[in-house]
C-alpha angles and dihedrals in degrees: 000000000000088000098051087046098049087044098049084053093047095077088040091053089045101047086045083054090051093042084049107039076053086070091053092043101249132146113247100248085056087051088045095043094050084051084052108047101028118023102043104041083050086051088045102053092051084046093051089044089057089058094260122137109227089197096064083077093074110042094083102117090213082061097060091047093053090043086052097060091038092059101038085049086053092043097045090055097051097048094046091061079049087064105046092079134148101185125215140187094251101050089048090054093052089040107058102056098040091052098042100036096054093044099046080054090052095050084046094051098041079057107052111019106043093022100232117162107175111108097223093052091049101050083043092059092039087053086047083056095050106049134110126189106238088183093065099024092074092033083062099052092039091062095047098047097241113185112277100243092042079062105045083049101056096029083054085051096049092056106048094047081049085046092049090039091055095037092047099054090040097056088050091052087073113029085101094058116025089175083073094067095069103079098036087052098042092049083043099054088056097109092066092056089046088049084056090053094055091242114161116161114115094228088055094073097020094054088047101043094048088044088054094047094056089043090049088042090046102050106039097259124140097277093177102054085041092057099039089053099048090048094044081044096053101041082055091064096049089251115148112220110237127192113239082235148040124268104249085050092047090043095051092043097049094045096038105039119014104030089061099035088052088046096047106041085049093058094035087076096053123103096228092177098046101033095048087046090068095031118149129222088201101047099047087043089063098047093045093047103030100062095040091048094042092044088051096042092055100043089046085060103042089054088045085053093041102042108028108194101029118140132259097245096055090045090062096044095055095045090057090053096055087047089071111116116171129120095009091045092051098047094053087045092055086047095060093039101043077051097044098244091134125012128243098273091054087047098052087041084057100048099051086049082056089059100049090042089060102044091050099093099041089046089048089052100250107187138156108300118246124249121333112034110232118274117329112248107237107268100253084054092067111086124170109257127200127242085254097191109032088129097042133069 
């Protein structure tokens, strides 16, 4: 009875933060991600220090299964606006070295500083390094009003360091078994057989694909190579992905139900009393700096290399904002952790670097820039993006 009725005040608790967080003009994944980090482990750790065990809230089977639909739903909407991609040079040129300088740093890290040594794990915390959350991201530049191709291009670059950073650890997911590969590629290569059909109708592609996610999350299958190929699969054949519901309901039911079941059931299995008494300063200090400096280093450079001449101001803007992590980065953490890829510890580090991460651009007054906008993209290198989270937070 405790746990229907923690988990029944968890949405509640979760809606009053974004409504909140509104007042104080933050977007609602700040708002979540301050709930997360810093409320409930507080909560927890009164809770530990009264003899109850926090854990006991997430053993319930009908939780996992819940949990189940809630994450592959999250993870079906990010990777569908991955997908949606027109790729420039520019972009390309942004993308590469802020993808490969910050996760050459986590692997490095992972290496030397908490001593993993499984491949997996280390590819895992490198990708952790690399990511950039499209969802806020254009959430951010659309509230302060950036320039329109500033923002195709970095919007452009975001997804295609989020698309290498799925595919990559999706691939590696099964590089063990390859065997494994076969189920998730045949069910992925089902709009095809739909385009064959003459099937049209947006539900019939978006109401299958978000059935399999759940079954493939559910039952332990390669959900990321099955929904990268369905997408690619489905952009091959010219067919637009639709959400099974309008904006304003995606948007309500992401802010309001998965984003906090996915949170919460992600900081519910950590050891707050245990794993706070050996904490380490140090420790804390490095996850919190190296992914932001690393993540800030390599898209520096990739904007250098994109935009020569550009000036120094603009550089640094534009670093902060690829620097944003949220909801993507949050969705791929609970995916290494639900699989065992970092420990707790690591995971709550993480989060809080989110955070951080998050907060960066809005605490360095980051604001619209003044007069001219920065260098124009060639003209074949503007492509028309689409408001890619206008349904998301």
């Amino acid at each position: 009875m405790l746990t229907v009725l923690f988990w029944l005040a968890m949405p509640p608790l979760f809606a009053l933060a974004v409504i909140g967080g509104r007042r104080l003009r933050l977007l609602p994944i700040v708002s979540q991600l301050l709930v997360a980090g810093l409320l409930l482990p507080a909560l927890f750790v009164a809770l530990q220090g009264q003899g109850f065990e926090v854990r006991t809230l997430v053993t319930a089977p009908w939780l996992r299964l819940l949990y189940d639909i809630g994450f592959a739903l999250l993870l079906g909407h990010i990777l569908s606006d991955v997908i949606d991609l027109d790729v420039s040079r520019q972009s390309l040129k942004i993308a590469l070295p802020s993808f490969a300088v910050p996760l050459v740093c986590g692997m490095a890290s992972a290496w030397w500083l908490l001593g993993v040594r499984e491949g997996m794990n280390v590819l895992g915390i490198g990708l952790l390094f690399s990511i950039t959350a499209i969802p806020v991201l254009y959430l951010f530049l659309r509230n302060i009003d950036y320039p329109e191709d500033a923002t195709r291009r970095l919007m452009h670059a975001a997804v295609l360091m989020d698309l290498w950073c799925w595919s990559l650890f999706g691939l590696a997911q099964s590089s063990s078994d390859p065997s494994k590969l076969v189920w998730p590629l045949l069910a992925g290569g089902a709009p095809l057989l739909l385009h064959l059909l003459r099937v049209r109708h947006a539900l019939a592609y978006s109401v299958p694909f978000f059935g399999l996610m759940i079954a493939f999350q559910h039952w332990h299958l390669n959900t990321l190579v099955f929904a990268i190929t369905w997408l690619m699969a489905q952009a091959a054949v010219h067919q637009p992905f639709r959400l099974p519901a309008s904006p304003q309901v995606a948007q309500a039911l992401q802010n309001y139900l998965l984003v906090p079941l996915v949170l919460a059931f992600g900081i519910l299995q950590i050891d707050f009393h245990n794993a706070l008494s050996g904490y380490s300063w140090l420790y804390l200090g490095a996850l919190l700096v190296l992914p932001v400096a690393s993540k800030l280093v390599g898209s520096w450079l990739g904007l250098r290399w994109a935009l020569p001449g550009t000036d120094r101001r603009t550089l640094w803007t534009e670093s902060l904002l690829l620097n944003i992590r949220g909801l993507t980065e949050i969705v791929f953490l609970n995916l290494l952790f639900q699989q065992g890829h970092i420990d707790s510890l690591l995971y709550f580090s993480l989060l809080l670097m989110s955070l951080f991460a998050t907060l960066l651009p809005a605490l360095c007054g980051i604001r619209r820039p003044h007069g001219a906008t920065v260098s124009q993209p060639d003209s074949q290198d503007i492509a028309p993006a689409r408001s890619p989270t206008d349904a998301r937070p």
